[in-house]
PLY file of the C-alpha trace (Angstrom):
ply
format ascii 1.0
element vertex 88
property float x
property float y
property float z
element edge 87
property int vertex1
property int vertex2
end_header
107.09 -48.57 1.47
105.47 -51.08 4.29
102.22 -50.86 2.19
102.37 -53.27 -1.02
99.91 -51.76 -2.40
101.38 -48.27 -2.62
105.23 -49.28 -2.72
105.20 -49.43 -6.36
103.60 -46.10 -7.69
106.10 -44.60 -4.32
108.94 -46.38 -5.86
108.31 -45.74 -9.52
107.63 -41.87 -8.73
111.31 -41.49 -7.10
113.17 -43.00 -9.52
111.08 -40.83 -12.64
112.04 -37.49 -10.43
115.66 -38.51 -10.37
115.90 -39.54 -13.90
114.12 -36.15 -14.60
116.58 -33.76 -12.79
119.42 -35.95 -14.40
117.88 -35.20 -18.06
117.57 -31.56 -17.22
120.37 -30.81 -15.58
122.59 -32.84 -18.74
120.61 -31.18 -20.98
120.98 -27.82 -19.19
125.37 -28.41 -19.55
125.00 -29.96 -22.81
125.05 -33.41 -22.06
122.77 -36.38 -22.70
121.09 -39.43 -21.50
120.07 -42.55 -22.39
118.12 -45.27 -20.61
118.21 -49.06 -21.30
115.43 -51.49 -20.67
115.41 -52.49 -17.13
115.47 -56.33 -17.93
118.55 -56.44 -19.98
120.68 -59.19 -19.06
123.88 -56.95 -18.80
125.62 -59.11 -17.09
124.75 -62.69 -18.01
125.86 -61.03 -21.39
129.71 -61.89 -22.63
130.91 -58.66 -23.27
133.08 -60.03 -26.45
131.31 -62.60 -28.37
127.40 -61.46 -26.54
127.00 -64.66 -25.95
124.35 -64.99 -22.62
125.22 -67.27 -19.80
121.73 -67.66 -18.06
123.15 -70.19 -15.37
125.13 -67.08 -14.10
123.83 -67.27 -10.46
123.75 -63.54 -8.23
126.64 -65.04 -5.82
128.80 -65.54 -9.03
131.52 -62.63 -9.45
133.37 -63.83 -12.62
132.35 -66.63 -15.42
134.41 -68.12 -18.58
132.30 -67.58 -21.44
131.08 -70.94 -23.05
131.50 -69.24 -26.58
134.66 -67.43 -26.88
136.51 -68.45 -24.14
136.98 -65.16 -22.72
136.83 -64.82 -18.25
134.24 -61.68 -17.59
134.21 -60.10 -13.99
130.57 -59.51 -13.69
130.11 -55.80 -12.68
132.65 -54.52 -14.89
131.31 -56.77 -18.09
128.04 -55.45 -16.91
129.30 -51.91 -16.96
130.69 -52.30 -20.53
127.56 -53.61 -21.84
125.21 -50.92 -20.49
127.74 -48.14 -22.03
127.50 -50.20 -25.10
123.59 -50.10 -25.42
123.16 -46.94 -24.21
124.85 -45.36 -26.98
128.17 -44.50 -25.09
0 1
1 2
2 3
3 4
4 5
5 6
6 7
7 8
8 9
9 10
10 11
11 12
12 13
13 14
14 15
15 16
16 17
17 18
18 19
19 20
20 21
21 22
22 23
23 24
24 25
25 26
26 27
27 28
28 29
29 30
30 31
31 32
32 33
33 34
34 35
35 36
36 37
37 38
38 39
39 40
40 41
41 42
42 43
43 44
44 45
45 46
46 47
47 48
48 49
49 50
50 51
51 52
52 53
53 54
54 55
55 56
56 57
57 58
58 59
59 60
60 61
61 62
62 63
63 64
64 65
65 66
66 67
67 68
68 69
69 70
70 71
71 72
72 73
73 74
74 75
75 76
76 77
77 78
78 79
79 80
80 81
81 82
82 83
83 84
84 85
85 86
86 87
């Protein structure tokens, strides 16, 4: 992963192969999967009103949404969200 040039394509591969063997093996005991775009703001996005805070900083745990009102804890609003456009 020291290489830049090769980082990417070694990155990208790992993470197909392990989305892969998830699909199979859900698919193999009746499950499913679903994938969401990597860029989705899930959570800069108020989880009530969708409403999307992008002053939300990384070192931020929990916001007040400027919409509704309503205080979201960042991983588990972010958590919500991704269930919610996944399909889940």
């Amino acid at each position: 992963m020291k290489n830049r040039k090769l980082a990417k394509a070694i990155g990208d591969s790992a993470l197909y192969e392990k989305r892969r063997q998830l699909t199979y093996k859900a698919k193999r005991n009746g499950g499913e999967t679903s994938a969401i775009d990597q860029w989705s703001p899930s959570s800069k996005t108020c989880g009530e009103c969708g409403e999307i805070n992008a002053e939300l900083k990384l070192s931020d745990r929990e916001w007040l949404c400027g919409n509704c009102g309503s205080v979201n804890h960042k991983d588990g609003n972010a958590a919500r969200n991704i269930l919610v456009e996944g399909g889940g």
